[in-house]
ZAMARGU-4260 file (C-alpha; in steps of 0.2 Angstrom, whole numbers, plus 5000, padded with zeros to 4 digits):
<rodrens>
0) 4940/4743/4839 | 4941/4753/4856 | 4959/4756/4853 | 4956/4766/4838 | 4942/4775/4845
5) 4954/4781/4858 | 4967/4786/4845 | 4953/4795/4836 | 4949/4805/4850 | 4967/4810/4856
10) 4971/4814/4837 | 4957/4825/4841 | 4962/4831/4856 | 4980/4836/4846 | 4970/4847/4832
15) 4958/4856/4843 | 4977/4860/4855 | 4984/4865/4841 | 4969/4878/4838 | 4970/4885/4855
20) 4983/4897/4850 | 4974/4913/4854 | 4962/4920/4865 | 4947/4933/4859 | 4946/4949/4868
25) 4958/4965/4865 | 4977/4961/4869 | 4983/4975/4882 | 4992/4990/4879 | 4998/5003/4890
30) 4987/5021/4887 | 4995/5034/4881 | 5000/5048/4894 | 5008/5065/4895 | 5024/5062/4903
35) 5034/5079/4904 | 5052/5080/4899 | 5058/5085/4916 | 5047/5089/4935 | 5041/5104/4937
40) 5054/5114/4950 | 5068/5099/4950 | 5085/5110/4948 | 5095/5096/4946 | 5089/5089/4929
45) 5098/5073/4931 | 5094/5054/4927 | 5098/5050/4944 | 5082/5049/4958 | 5082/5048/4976
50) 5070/5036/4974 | 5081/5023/4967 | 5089/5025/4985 | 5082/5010/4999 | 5076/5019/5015
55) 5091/5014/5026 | 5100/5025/5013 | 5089/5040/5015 | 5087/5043/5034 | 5105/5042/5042
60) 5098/5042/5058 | 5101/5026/5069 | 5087/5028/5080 | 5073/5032/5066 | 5082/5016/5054
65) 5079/5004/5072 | 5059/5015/5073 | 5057/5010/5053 | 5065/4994/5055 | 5054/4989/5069
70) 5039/4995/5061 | 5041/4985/5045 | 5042/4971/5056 | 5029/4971/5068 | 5015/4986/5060
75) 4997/4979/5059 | 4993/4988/5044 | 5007/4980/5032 | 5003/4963/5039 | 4988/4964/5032
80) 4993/4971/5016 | 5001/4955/5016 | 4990/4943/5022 | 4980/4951/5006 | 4995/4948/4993
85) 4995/4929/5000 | 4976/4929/4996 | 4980/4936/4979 | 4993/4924/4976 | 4983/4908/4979
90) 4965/4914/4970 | 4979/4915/4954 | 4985/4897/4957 | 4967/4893/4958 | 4964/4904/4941
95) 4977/4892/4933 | 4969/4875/4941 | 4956/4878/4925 | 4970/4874/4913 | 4973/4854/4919
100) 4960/4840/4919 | 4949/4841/4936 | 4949/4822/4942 | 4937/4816/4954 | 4930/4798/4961
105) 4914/4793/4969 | 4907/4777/4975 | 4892/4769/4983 | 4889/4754/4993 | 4871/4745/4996
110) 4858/4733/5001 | 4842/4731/4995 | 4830/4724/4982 | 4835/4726/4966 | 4848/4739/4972
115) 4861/4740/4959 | 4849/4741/4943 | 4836/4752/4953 | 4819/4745/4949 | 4804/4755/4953
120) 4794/4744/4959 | 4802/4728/4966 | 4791/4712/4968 | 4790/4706/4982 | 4798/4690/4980
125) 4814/4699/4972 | 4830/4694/4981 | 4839/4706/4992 | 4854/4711/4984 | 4871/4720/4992
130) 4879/4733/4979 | 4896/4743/4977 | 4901/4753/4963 | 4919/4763/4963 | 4921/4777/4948
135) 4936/4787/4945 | 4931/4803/4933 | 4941/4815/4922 | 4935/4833/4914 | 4945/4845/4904
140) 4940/4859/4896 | 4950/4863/4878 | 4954/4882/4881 | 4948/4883/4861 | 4943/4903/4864
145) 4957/4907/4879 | 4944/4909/4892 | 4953/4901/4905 | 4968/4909/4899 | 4961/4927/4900
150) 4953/4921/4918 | 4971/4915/4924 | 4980/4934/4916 | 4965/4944/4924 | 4968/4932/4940
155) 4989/4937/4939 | 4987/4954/4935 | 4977/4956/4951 | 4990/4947/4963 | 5003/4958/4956
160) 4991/4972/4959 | 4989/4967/4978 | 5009/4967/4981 | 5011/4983/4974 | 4996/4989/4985
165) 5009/4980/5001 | 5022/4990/4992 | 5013/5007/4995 | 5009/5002/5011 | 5027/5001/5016
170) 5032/5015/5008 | 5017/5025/5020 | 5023/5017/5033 | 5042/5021/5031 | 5037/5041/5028
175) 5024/5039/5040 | 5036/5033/5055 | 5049/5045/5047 | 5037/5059/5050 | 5030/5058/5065
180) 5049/5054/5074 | 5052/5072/5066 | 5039/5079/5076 | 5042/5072/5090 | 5060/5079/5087
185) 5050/5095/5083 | 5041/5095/5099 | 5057/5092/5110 | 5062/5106/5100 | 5049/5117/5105
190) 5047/5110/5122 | 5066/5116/5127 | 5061/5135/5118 | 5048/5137/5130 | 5058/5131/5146
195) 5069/5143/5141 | 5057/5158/5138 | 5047/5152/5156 | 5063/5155/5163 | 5069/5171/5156
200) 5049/5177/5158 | 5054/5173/5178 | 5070/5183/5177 | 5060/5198/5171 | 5048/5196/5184
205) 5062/5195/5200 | 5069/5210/5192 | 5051/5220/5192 | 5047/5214/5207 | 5063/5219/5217
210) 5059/5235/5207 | 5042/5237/5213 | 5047/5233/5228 | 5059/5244/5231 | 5049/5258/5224
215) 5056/5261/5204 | 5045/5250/5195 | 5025/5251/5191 | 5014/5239/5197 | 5009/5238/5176
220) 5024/5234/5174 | 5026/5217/5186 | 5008/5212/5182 | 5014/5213/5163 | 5028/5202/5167
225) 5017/5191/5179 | 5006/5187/5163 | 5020/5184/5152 | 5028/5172/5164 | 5012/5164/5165
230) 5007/5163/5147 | 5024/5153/5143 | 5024/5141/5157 | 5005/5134/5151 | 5011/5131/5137
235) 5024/5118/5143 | 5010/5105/5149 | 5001/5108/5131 | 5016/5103/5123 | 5018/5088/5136
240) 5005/5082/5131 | 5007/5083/5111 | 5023/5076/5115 | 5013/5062/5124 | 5001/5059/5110
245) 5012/5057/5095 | 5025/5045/5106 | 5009/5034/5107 | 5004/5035/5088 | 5022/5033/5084
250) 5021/5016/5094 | 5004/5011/5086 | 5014/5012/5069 | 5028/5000/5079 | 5014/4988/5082
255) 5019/4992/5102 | 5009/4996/5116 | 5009/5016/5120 | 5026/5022/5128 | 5040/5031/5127
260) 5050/5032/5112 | 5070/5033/5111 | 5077/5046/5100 | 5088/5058/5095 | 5091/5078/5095
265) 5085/5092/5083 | 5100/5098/5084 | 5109/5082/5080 | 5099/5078/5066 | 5110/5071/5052
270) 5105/5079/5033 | 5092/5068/5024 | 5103/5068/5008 | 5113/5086/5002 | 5106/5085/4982
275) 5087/5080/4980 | 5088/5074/4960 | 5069/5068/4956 | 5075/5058/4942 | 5065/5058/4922
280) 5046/5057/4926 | 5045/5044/4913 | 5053/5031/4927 | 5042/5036/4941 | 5028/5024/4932
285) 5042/5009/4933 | 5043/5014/4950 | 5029/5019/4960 | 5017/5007/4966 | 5002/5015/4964
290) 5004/5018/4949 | 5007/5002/4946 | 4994/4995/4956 | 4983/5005/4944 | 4992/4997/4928
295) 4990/4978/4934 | 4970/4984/4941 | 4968/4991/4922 | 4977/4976/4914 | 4965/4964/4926
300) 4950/4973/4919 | 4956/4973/4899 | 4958/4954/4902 | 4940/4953/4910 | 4933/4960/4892
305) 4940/4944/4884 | 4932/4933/4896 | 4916/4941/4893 | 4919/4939/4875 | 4923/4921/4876
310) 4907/4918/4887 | 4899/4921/4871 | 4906/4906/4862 | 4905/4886/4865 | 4914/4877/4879
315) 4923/4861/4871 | 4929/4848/4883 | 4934/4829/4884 | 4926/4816/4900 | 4931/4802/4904
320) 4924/4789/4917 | 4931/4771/4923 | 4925/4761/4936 | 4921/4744/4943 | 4903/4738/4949
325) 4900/4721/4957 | 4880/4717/4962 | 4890/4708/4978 | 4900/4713/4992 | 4910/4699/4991
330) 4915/4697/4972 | 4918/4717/4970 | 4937/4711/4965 | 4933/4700/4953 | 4922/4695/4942
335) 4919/4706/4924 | 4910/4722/4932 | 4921/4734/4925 | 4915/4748/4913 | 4923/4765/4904
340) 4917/4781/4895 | 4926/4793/4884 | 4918/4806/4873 | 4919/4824/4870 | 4906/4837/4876
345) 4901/4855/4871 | 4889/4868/4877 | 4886/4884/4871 | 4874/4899/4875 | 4856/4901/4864
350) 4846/4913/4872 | 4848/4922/4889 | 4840/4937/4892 | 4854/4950/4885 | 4862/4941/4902
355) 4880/4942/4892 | 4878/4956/4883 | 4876/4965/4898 | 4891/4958/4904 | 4901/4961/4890
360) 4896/4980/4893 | 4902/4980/4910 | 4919/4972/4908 | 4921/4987/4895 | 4916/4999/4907
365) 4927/4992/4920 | 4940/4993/4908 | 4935/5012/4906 | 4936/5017/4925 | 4951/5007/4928
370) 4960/5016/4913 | 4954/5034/4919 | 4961/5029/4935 | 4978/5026/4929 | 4979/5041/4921
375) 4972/5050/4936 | 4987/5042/4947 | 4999/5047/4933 | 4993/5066/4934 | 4993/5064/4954
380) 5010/5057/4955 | 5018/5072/4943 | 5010/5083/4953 | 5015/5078/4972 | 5033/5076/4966
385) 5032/5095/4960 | 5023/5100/4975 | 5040/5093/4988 | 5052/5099/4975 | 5043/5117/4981
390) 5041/5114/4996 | 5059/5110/5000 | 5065/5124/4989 | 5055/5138/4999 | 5055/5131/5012
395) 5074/5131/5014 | 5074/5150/5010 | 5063/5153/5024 | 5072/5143/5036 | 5088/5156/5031
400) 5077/5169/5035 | 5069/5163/5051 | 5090/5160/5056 | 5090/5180/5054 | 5077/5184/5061
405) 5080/5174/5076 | 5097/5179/5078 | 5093/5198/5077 | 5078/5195/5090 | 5089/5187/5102
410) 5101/5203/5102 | 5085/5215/5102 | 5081/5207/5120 | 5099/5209/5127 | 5100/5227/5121
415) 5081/5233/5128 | 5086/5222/5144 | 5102/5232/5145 | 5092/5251/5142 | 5079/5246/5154
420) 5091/5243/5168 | 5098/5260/5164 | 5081/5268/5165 | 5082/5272/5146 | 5068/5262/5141
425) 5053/5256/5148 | 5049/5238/5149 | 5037/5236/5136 | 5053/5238/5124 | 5059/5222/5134
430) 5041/5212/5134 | 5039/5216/5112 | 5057/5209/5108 | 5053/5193/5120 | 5038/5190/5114
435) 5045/5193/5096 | 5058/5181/5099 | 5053/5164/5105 | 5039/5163/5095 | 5051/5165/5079
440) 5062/5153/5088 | 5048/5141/5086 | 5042/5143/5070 | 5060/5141/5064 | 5061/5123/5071
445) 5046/5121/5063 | 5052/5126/5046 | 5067/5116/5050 | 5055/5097/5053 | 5045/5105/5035
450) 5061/5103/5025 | 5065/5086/5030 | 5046/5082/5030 | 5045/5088/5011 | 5061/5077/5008
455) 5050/5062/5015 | 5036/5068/5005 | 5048/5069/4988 | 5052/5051/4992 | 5036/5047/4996
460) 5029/5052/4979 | 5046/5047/4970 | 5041/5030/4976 | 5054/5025/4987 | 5056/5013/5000
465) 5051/4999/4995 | 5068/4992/4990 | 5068/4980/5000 | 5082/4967/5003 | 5079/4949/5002
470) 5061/4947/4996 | 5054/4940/4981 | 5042/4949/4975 | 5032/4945/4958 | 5036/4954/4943
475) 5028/4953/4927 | 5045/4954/4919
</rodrens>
């Protein structure tokens, strides 16, 4: 008799399975978006994207891959990111726990009267009684609505959100470490410009001095050039200092205490790439990880409006409960104390105060936002890839010009030095083309750091970077 109870209840258990084939709630498909044909200012128009390239690729030079390579190593920031991804991971394997039976065991032992069956109110000529009871338990709750199953997707999406939120935090940290070993380049740059100008600015000043000396030059004239010799040297220590200042936020991004940073020259700077193809937009969403971080958030929160419909039906579930009890210590091993349970349960919501309506409202509304959002990083990423595709573009052609510029300066000084020697100019021909010059000098290297800035920017918002070699990352493919 108890055997075909049992087979009733796993034939049961076979039917109710079978059921479990779907789970309530809207299935999840990707919004619509406007993708354009082509980026807005890419000249190349080719399938082909820098940001299919890894970083080691992309920056050619040995001393910023060692920088990057340190950094991935040893920054703060990313070890969190994946600290947080290892969180992630295991709240879904806990998601997924809800799909196997959840066993347990319990047990008591005790002395008293009447202690096993519990009466109330003992005589007080009852026997004292030793007691132990062992019980080994089993719940499982048939997935008839795919609550659980919703649960674990919303639980998965989330972890493969997380990793792509560490792969944004590489990528930063790859264009941020890129960026700032630029400036510093930028500031070595400037700092040897202005060396260069303090001396020149103390040759003037010899030569008006020995002049005024000797009786040919003005006093206006010396004091002029006293000032201008001035002027440049204090901006050396300023520059120091900024020099200073980003070496230690360079080493922050290193994990490493403030120092000095190894590095290369300017002048010696190896071309990011020659050709800067963005690639079709439609792959950038395959491709960037915020953008992807925002899918899986949006896919989380779609998954979210099943469990809240499911929380409006019944939860079905099989319990079962063996165990041994013996009203003496020392016959708990033997003796006929044994005793089983198997049965089904179900419990379902009546009446709660709107308390799951309410809910069901906000899993829509989440769903809402995290959809906007998506298609607000959509929008955001078009747009910062168009704005480095300009940037480099213009920023190139000013660059020629500044080249001009500077080289016509620089013969402007040689030719008013050479007329003021001969008395046929005075020297405020020879303090304008000086003070013309150096400061173009300048801005030319800092054209120069903005071009390869904006093509770490484009790789940046292309979403490359994070090819990384050896990693297993999850994918939802």
């Amino acid at each position: 008799m108890k055997l075909h109870f049992l087979f009733q209840c796993l034939g049961l258990l076979v039917v109710v399975a079978a059921l479990a084939g779907c789970a309530v709630g809207p299935n999840y498909k990707r919004p619509v978006v406007q993708s354009p044909a082509n980026f807005r200012f890419d000249e190349t128009k080719t399938t082909n994207s820098l940001g299919d390239l890894p970083w080691w690729r992309v920056f050619q030079d040995p001393m910023l891959q060692n920088l990057i390579g340190t950094a991935i190593t040893n920054n703060y920031n990313l070890k969190q990111a994946v600290a947080r991804v290892e969180q992630a991971h295991n709240q879904a394997a806990a998601a997924n726990s809800a799909f196997y039976p959840q066993i347990g065991y319990g047990g008591d032992v005790g002395r008293g009267r009447n202690a096993l069956y519990n009466t109330p109110s003992p005589s007080p000529n009852s026997p004292t009684l030793s007691s132990a009871q062992l019980t080994l338990s089993a719940a499982w709750e048939i997935d008839l609505w795919g609550r659980i199953r919703r649960s674990s997707e919303a639980a998965r999406a989330q972890y493969l959100a997380t990793d792509e939120a560490r792969r944004g935090v590489m990528i930063t940290l790859v264009s941020d470490v890129a960026t700032t070993y630029f400036q510093l380049l930028q500031l070595d740059q400037e700092l040897a410009i202005e060396r260069e100008a303090t001396n020149a600015y103390a040759g003037s000043f010899r030569i008006f001095n020995d002049r005024l000396t000797n009786g040919v030059a003005s006093k206006l004239e010396t004091d002029r050039a006293a000032a201008a010799l001035a002027n440049a040297a204090a901006s050396i220590p300023q520059l120091e200092q900024q020099i200073a200042s980003t070496e230690n936020q360079l080493n922050v991004l290193l994990g490493r205490n403030p120092g000095s940073v190894e590095r290369g020259s300017l002048t010696n700077q190896p071309l990011l790439t020659p050709e800067v193809p963005a690639g079709l937009p439609s792959e950038l969403l395959r491709r960037r990880p915020d953008v992807l971080q925002a899918e899986e958030s949006l896919i989380a929160a779609n998954a979210n409006v099943g469990v809240s419909v499911a929380n409006f039906f019944p939860q079905i579930g099989l319990t079962t409960f063996l165990g041994r009890a013996s009203p003496e210590l020392s016959s708990f091993t033997s003796g006929a104390g044994n005793f089983w349970d198997l049965g089904g349960t179900m419990s379902g919501p009546v009446f709660q105060g709107g308390k799951l309506r309410a809910g069901y409202r906000a899993a829509k509304a989440q769903f809402d936002e995290a959809k906007a959002a998506y298609q607000q990083n959509v929008l955001t990423a078009f747009a910062e890839v168009s704005n480095a595709l300009i940037a480099r573009q213009k920023l190139a052609e000013v660059y020629v010009y500044n080249g001009q510029a500077v080289v016509a300066l620089a013969e402007s000084v040689e030719l008013a030095t050479q007329r003021y020697l001969n008395g046929k100019s005075s020297y405020y021909e020879v303090l304008q083309a000086q003070q013309e010059l150096y400061p173009t000098q300048r801005a030319q290297v800092q054209t120069q750091v903005g071009e390869l800035n904006a093509v770490v920017q484009l790789y940046k918002a292309l979403g490359g970077g994070w090819q990384e070699a050896g990693t297993n990352s999850p994918s939802r493919r």
